[in-house]
TITIFI-707435 format. One record per residue (C-alpha): y, x, z. Coordinates in steps of 0.001 Angstrom, whole numbers, padded with zeros to 6 digits, always signed. Layout:
N
YXZ/...
! end
This chain:
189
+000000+000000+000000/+002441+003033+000794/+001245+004675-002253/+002303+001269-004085/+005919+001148-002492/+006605+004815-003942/+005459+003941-006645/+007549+000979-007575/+010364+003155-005765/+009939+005829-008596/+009708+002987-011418/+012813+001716-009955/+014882+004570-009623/+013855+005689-012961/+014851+002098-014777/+018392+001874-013075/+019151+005733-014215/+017697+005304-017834/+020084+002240-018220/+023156+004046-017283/+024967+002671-020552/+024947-000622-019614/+027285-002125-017618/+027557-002486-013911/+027228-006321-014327/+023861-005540-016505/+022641-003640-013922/+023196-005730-010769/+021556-007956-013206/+018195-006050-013903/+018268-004857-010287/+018134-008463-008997/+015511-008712-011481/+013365-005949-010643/+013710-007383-006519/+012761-010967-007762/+015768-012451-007113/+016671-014625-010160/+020365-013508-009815/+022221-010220-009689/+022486-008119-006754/+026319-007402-005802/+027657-004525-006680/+027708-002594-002923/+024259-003527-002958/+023664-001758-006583/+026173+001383-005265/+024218+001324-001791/+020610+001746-003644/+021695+004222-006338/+023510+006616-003033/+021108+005910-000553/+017149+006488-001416/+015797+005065+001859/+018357+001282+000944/+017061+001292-001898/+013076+001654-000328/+013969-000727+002395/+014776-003155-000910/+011857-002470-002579/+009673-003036+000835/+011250-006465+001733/+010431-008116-001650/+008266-010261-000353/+009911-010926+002824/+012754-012945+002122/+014368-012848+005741/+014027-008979+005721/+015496-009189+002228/+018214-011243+002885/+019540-008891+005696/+019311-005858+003564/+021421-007522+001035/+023938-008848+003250/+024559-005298+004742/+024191-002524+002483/+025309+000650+004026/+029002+002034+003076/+028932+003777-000254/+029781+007788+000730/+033643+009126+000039/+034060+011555-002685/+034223+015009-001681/+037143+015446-003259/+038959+019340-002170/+043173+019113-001066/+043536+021268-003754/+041884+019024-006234/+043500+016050-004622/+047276+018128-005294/+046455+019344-008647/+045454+015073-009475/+049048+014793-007837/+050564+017604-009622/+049323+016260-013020/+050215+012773-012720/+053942+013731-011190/+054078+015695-014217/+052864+012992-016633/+055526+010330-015034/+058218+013014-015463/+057342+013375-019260/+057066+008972-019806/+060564+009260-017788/+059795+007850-014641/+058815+004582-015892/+057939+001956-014002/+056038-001269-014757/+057219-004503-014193/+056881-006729-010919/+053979-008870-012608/+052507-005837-013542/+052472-004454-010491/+051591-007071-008375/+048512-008013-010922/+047214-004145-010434/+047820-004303-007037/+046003-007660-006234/+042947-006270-008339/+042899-003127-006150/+042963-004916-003156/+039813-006924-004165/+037981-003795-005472/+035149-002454-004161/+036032+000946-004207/+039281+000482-002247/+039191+002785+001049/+040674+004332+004083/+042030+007954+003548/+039467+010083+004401/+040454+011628+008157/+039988+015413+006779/+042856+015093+004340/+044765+012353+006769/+048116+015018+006865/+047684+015267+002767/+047636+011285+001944/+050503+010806+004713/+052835+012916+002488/+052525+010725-000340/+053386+007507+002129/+049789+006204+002993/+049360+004775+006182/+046323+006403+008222/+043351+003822+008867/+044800+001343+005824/+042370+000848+002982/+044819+002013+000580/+043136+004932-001779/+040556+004447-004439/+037635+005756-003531/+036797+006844-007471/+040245+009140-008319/+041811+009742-004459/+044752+008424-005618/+047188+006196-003564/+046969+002532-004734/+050569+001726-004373/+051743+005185-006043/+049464+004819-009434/+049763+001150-010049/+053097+001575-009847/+053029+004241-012532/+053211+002866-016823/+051260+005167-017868/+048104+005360-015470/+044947+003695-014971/+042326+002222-013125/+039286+004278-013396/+037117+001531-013170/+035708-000812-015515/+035612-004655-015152/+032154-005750-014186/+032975-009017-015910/+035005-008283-018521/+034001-005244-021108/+036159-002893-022227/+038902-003599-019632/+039310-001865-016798/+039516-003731-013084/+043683-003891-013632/+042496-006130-016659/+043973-003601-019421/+042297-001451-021610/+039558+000572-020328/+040196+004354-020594/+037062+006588-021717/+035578+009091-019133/+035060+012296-021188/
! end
């Protein structure tokens, strides 16, 4: 039975990484479908089991207890921070102070703002500063213990949605091609 469980564990593992073109909505899709679920999985639950082997086990084990099931996906653990250096997080700072010099300081709009802002808010990879770089994140105006940084770039919500010419770095689970501010995606090369 063990045997069995790493088994399907390897399958698993080995399904969600080969489909790493689709989308994240695709694959909360086939990862509800490989637990039996008949609907998606969220996507913490899908971020949880891709950064945490023994989640994703615990998933795989509970199949066919529904109670057990049912608390593991109503709790997955906290996806881990990026270990992103100071100096990497100043030369991201650096380079986008220097790109909003060159566009001229431009600003968007109030609608624009508040529509990026109100999509970070409700995105999963919103966060806290991380304590270790608490001094760094207070010099660009972000309030210690606030979830106010994305969790994918570092960057200080408020600062880059404020910003014409940057991005989200996320795509829109439900809409493709757009990224979570619901404006063209930008490629990751």
């Amino acid at each position: 039975m063990a045997s069995q469980a790493v088994q399907s564990e390897s399958n698993v593992f080995s399904d969600l990484q080969v489909t790493e073109n689709m989308t994240i909505e695709e694959q909360c899709i086939r990862f509800g479908s490989i637990l039996g679920l008949g609907e998606p999985v969220s996507e913490r639950v899908l971020a949880a089991a891709l950064h945490s082997p023994s989640y994703a086990t615990n998933l795989l084990v509970s199949r066919e207890s529904p109670v057990f099931l049912s608390q593991l996906l109503a709790n997955p653990p906290a996806a881990p921070e990026p270990d992103l250096s100071a100096t990497e997080l100043m030369k991201r700072a650096a380079e986008a102070l220097w790109r909003w010099s060159k566009a001229g300081f431009t600003r968007v709009n109030e609608e624009v703002l508040e529509r990026r802002l109100s999509a970070c808010e409700a995105c999963p990879n919103l966060s806290t500063p991380p304590e270790t770089r608490s001094r760094l994140y207070a010099l660009a105006g972000t309030a210690a213990g606030s979830r106010s940084v994305c969790r994918l770039c570092g960057c200080p919500v408020a600062r880059k949605a404020a910003m014409a010419f940057e991005a989200c770095p996320d795509s829109d689970p439900e809409r493709p091609g757009l990224s979570r501010w619901g404006e063209k995606a930008v490629s990751k090369n």
